[in-house]
C-alpha positions as CSV (number, residue, x, y, z in Angstrom):
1,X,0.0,0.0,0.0
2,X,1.4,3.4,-0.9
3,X,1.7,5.9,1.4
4,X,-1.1,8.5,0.2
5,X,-3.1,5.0,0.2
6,X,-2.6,4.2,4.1
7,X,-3.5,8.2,5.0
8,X,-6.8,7.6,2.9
9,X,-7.6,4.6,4.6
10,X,-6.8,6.0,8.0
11,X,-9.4,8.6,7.1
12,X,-12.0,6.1,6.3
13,X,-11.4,4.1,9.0
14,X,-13.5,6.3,11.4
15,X,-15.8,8.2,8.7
16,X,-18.1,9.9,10.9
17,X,-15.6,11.0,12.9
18,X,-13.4,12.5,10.1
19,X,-16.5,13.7,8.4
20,X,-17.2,15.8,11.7
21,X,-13.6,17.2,11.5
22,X,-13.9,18.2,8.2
23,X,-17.4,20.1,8.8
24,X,-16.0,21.8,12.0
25,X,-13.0,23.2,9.6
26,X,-16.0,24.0,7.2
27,X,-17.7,25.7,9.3
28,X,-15.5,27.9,11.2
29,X,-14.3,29.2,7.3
30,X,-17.7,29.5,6.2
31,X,-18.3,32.2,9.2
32,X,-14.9,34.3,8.7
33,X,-15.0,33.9,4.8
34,X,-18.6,35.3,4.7
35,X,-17.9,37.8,6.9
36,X,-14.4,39.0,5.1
37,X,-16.3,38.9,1.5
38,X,-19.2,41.1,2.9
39,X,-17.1,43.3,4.4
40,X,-15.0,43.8,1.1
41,X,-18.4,43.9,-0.5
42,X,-19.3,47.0,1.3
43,X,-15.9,48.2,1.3
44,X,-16.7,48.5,-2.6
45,X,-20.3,49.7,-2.4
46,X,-18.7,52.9,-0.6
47,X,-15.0,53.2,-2.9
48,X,-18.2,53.3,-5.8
49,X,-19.5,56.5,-4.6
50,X,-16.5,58.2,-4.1
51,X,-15.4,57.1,-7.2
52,X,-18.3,59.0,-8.8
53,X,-17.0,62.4,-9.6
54,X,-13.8,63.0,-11.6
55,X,-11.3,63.3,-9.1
56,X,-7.6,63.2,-8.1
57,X,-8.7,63.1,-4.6
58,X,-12.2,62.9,-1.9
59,X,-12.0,64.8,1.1
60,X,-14.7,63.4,3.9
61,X,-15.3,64.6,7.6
62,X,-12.5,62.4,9.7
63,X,-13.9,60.0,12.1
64,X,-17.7,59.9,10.4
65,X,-19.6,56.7,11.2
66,X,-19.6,55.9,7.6
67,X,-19.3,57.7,4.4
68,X,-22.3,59.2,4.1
69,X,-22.4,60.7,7.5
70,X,-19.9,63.4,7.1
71,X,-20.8,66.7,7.0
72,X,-18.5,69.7,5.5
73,X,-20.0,73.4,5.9
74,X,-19.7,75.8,3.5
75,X,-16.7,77.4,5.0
76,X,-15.0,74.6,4.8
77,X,-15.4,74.0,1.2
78,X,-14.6,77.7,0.4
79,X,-11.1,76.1,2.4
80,X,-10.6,73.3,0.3
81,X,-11.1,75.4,-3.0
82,X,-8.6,78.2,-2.4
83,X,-6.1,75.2,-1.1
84,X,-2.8,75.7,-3.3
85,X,-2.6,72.8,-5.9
86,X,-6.4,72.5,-6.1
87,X,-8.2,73.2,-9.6
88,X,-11.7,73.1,-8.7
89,X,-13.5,71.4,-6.2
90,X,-17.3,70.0,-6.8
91,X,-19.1,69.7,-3.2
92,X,-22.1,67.3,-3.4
93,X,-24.6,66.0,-1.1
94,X,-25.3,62.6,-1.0
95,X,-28.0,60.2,0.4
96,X,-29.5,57.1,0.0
97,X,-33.4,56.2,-0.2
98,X,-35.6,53.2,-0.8
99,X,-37.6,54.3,-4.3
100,X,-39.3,50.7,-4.0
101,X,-38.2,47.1,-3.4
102,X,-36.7,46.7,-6.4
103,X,-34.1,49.7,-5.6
104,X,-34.1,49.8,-1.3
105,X,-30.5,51.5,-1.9
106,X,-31.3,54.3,-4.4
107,X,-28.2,56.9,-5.0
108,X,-29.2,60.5,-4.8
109,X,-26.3,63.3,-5.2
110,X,-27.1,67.1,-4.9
111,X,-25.1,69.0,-7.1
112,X,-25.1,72.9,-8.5
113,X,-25.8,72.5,-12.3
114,X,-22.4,74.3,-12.8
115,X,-20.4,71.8,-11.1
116,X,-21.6,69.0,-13.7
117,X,-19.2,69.2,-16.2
118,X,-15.8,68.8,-13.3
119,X,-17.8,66.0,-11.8
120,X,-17.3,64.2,-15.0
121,X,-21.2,64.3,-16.2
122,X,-22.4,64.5,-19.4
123,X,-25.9,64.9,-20.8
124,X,-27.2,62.4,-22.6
125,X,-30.8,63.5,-23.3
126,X,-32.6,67.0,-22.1
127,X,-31.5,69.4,-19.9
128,X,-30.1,70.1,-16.5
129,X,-31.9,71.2,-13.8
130,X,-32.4,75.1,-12.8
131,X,-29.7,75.5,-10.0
132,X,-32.4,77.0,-7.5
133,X,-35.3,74.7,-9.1
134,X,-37.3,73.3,-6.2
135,X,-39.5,69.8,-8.3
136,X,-36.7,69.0,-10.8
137,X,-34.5,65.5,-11.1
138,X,-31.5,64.4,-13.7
139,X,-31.7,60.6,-13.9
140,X,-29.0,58.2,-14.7
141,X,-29.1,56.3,-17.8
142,X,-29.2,53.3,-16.0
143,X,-31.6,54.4,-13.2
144,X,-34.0,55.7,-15.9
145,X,-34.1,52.3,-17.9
146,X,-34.2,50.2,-14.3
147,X,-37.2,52.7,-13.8
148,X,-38.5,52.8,-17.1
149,X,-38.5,56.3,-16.7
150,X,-37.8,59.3,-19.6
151,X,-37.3,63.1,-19.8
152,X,-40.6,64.5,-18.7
153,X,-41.7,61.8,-16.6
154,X,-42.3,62.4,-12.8
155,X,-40.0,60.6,-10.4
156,X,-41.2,60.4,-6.6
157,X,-38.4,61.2,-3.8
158,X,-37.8,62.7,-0.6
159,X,-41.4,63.1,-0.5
160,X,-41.9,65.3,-3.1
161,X,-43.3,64.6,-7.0
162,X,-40.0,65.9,-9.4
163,X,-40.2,66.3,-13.2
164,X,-37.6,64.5,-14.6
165,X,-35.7,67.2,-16.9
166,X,-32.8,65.3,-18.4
167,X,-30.8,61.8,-18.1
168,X,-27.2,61.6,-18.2
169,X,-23.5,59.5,-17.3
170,X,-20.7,59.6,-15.1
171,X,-19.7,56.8,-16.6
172,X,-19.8,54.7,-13.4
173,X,-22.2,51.7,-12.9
174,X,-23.1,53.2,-9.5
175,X,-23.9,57.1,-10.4
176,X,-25.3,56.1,-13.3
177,X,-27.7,54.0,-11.5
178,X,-28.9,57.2,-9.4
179,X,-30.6,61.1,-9.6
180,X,-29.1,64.2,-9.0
181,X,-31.0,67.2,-7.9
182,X,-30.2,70.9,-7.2
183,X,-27.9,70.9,-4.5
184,X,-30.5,73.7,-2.3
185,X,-33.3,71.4,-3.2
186,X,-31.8,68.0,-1.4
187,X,-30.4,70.5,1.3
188,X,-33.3,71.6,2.2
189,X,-35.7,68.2,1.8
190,X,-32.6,67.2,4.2
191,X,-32.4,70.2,6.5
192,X,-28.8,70.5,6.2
193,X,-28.3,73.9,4.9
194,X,-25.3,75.2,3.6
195,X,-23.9,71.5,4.1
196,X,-22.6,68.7,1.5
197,X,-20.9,65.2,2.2
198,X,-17.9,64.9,0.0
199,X,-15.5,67.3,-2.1
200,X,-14.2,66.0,-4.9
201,X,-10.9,67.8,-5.6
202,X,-8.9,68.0,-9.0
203,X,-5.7,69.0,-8.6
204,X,-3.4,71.5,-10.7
205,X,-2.0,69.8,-13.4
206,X,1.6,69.2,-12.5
207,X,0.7,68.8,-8.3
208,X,0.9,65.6,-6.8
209,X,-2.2,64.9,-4.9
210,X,-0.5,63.5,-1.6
211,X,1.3,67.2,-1.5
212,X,-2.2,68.7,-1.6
213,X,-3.9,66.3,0.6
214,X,-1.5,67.0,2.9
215,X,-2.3,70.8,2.6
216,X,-5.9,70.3,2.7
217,X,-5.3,68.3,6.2
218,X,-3.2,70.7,7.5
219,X,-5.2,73.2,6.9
220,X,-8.9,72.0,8.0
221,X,-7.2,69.1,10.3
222,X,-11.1,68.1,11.2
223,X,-11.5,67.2,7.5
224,X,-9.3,63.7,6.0
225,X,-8.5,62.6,2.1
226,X,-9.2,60.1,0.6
227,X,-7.2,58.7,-2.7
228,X,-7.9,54.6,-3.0
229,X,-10.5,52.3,-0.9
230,X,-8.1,51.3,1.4
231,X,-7.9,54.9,3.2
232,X,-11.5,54.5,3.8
233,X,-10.4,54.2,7.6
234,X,-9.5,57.5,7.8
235,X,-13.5,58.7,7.7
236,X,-15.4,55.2,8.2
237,X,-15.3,54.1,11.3
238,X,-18.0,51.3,10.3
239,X,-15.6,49.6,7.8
240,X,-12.7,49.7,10.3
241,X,-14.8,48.2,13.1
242,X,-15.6,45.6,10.1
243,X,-12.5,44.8,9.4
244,X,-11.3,44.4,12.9
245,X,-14.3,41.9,13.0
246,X,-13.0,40.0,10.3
247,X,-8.9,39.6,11.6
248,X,-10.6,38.7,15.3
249,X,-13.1,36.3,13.7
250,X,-10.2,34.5,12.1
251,X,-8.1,34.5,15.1
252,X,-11.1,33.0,17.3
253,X,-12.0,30.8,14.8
254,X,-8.6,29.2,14.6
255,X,-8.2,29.0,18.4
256,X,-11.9,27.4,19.1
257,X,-11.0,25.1,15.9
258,X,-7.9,24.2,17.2
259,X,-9.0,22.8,20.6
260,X,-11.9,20.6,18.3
261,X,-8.8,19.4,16.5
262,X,-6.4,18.7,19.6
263,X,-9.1,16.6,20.9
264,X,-10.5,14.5,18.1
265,X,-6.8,13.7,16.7
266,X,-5.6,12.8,20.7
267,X,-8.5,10.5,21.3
268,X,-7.6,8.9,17.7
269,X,-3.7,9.0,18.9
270,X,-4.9,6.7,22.0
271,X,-7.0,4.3,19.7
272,X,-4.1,4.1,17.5
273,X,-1.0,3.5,19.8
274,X,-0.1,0.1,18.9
275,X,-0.7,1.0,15.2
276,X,2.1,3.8,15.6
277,X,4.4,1.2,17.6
278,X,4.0,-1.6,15.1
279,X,5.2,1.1,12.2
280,X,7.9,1.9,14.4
281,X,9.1,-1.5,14.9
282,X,9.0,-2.2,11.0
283,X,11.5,0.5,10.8
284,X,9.0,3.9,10.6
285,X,11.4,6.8,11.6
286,X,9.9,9.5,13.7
287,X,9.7,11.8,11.0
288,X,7.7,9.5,8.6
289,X,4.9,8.8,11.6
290,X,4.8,12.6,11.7
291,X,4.3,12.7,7.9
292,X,1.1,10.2,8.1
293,X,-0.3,12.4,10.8
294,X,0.3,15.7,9.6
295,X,-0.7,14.8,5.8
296,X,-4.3,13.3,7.4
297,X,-4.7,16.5,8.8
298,X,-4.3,18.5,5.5
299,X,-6.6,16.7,3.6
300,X,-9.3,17.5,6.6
301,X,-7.7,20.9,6.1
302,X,-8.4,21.3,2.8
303,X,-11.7,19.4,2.2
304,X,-12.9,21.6,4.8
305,X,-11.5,24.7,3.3
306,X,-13.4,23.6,0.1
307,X,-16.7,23.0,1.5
308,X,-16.7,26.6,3.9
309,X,-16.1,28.6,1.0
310,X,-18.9,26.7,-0.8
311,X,-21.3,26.8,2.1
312,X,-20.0,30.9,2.4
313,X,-20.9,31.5,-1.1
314,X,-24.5,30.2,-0.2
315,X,-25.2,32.4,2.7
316,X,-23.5,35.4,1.5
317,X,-26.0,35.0,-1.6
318,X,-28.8,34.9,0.7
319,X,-27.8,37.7,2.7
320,X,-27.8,39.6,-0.2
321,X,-31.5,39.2,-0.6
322,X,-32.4,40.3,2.4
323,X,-34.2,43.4,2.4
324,X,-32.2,45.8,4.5
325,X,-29.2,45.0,2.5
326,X,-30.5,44.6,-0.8
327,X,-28.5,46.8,-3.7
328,X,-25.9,47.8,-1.3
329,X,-23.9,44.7,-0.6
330,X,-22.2,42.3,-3.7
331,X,-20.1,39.4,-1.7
332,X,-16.2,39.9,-3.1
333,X,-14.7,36.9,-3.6
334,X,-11.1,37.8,-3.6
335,X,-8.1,36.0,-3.7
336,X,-7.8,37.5,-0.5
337,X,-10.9,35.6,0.9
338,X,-9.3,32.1,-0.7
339,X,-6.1,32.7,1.1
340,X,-7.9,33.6,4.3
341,X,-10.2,30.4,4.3
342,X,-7.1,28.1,3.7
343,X,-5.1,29.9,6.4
344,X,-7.9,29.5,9.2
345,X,-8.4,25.9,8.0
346,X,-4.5,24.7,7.7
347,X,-4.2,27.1,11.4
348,X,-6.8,25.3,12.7
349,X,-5.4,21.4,12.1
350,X,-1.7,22.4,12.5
351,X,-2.1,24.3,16.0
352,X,-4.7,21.3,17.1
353,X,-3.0,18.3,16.0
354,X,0.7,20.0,17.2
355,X,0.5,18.0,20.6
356,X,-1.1,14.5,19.5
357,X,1.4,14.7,16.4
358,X,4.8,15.3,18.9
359,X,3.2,12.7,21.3
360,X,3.1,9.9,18.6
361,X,6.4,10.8,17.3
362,X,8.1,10.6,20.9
363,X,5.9,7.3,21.6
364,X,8.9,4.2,22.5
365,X,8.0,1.4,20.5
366,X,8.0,-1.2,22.9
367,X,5.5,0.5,25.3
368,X,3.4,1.5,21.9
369,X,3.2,-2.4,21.2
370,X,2.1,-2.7,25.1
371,X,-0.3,-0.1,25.1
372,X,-4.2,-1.6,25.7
């Protein structure tokens, strides 16, 4: 019998209890991989609308409880814009409302019609809205095909009936999939005068935009920047906490997995102490026994790496049907998530089956033999 032969039929020996190894790996993956793809999900629901507008840089309220929450006064956007380095600066609003079930996380960006052309829109049909227009809407392409909506139509939001007066592109899935309105308009169906949620910031051409990110946060040091998705920390405090979910998750998972492990492979080790001592006495170095053991716990490593991340794709597809997170969360499944579910799985079976592995190896024959 070949070597990969005997470690297969060790496996099978006990089935139901090397079936219940495998699922508690499975399981304990299933929980951090679903909740690292969700979080990265999010993560790029929220990089989408900053990624919006045309811009070398975002600048967001530090320490905000998420993205949307930040609030930047009109001062402070006069700030930003006379900021050396900075070309123009568009301030929008932005909010998110349920239109109907089929759109629970519906975009909606306030903007000053003069602003349109630096945020990177253009008009694809109509016109733009009057600037101080009070029942006016530009749809997206996408959100007026998703609505079956057309210049002309009425569109229902923030509690009020708007005419719809022109569709247009960013040429982003997300903003194309949402409505703009005059900037006073959505301030005041908001009551946040005088107030947006994000500046988007093009620089001189020739600047670097960490040099004027640096002067922006000198300058207003209660305001942060925001170039990539991975600086998201500096304003969400939501993703952070996320992500610190995530790195614990895996950490607890591999401990509590660990201890499962240790147990099941030490109550094998007793049932199988003459076994070891009879391969020792054929001539089984202490490095081979260590080999069988270690290479039974991989395959339960990775078989049960294999069926979390299947079981995680199922329930981060049903989580993304549920109704409160419907249209805002897409499950990522990175290379990043693959790597994490093999490293909980392989932490997992190597910390547990460390001690029963060591005590085979050191095992005398003789006594092994002996052992009842």
């Amino acid at each position: 019998m070949t070597f990969f032969g005997l470690v297969v039929r060790n496996l099978w020996a006990k089935p139901v209890r090397s079936i219940g190894l495998a699922l508690a790996v499975a399981f304990a993956v299933m929980a951090v991989v679903t909740l690292a793809v969700t979080s990265s999900g999010l993560e790029e629901s929220a990089a989408a609308i900053i990624s919006v507008g045309k811009a070398d840089l975002t600048v967001v309220q530090k320490g905000a409880a998420d993205i949307l929450s930040s609030t930047i006064d009109k001062n402070e956007l006069t700030s930003v814009r006379s900021t050396r380095g900075v070309a123009n600066a568009v301030g929008v609003l932005v909010e998110i409302e349920r239109i109907n079930a089929a759109n629970p996380a519906f975009i909606e960006i306030g903007i000053e019609p003069s602003d349109m052309a630096a945020f990177g829109v253009t008009l694809v049909a109509g016109r733009t809205y009057g600037a101080t227009a009070a029942h006016e809407v530009m749809l997206g392409w996408r959100a007026a095909a998703n609505l079956g909506l057309h210049v002309g139509s009425t569109f229902k939001a923030n509690g009020t009936t708007n005419t719809v007066t022109g569709l247009f592109s960013t040429g982003n899935a997300f903003g194309d999939a949402g409505a703009m309105f005059p900037l006073p308009a959505i301030q005041g169906y908001n009551r946040v005068p005088g107030i947006v949620t994000l500046v988007f910031v093009k620089d001189v051409a020739g600047e670097k935009a960490a040099a004027v990110a640096r002067r922006i946060e000198y300058r207003l040091p209660e305001l942060t920047t925001i170039r990539t998705a991975s600086q998201f920390g500096r304003a969400d405090r939501t993703l952070v906490y996320l992500q610190a979910a995530v790195n614990g998750s895996t950490v607890l998972a591999i401990l509590i997995g660990a201890v499962i492990v240790g147990n099941t492979m030490l109550l094998s080790l007793f049932e199988r102490t003459r076994e070891f001592g009879l391969l020792r006495a054929v001539g089984w170095t202490r490095w081979r026994t260590v080999s069988l053991l270690a290479s039974e716990s991989l395959i339960l490593a990775v078989g049960g790496a294999g069926l979390g991340v299947g079981l995680s794709f199922m329930v981060a597809t049903l989580l993304t049907h549920l109704p409160v997170l419907a249209g805002l969360l897409t499950p990522n499944f990175t290379a990043d998530a693959f790597a994490r579910a093999l490293f909980t799985a392989l932490g997992m079976t190597v910390v547990g089956a460390l001690y029963p592995t060591i005590r085979a190896a050191v095992l005398p024959p003789i006594k092994a033999i002996q052992y009842e």
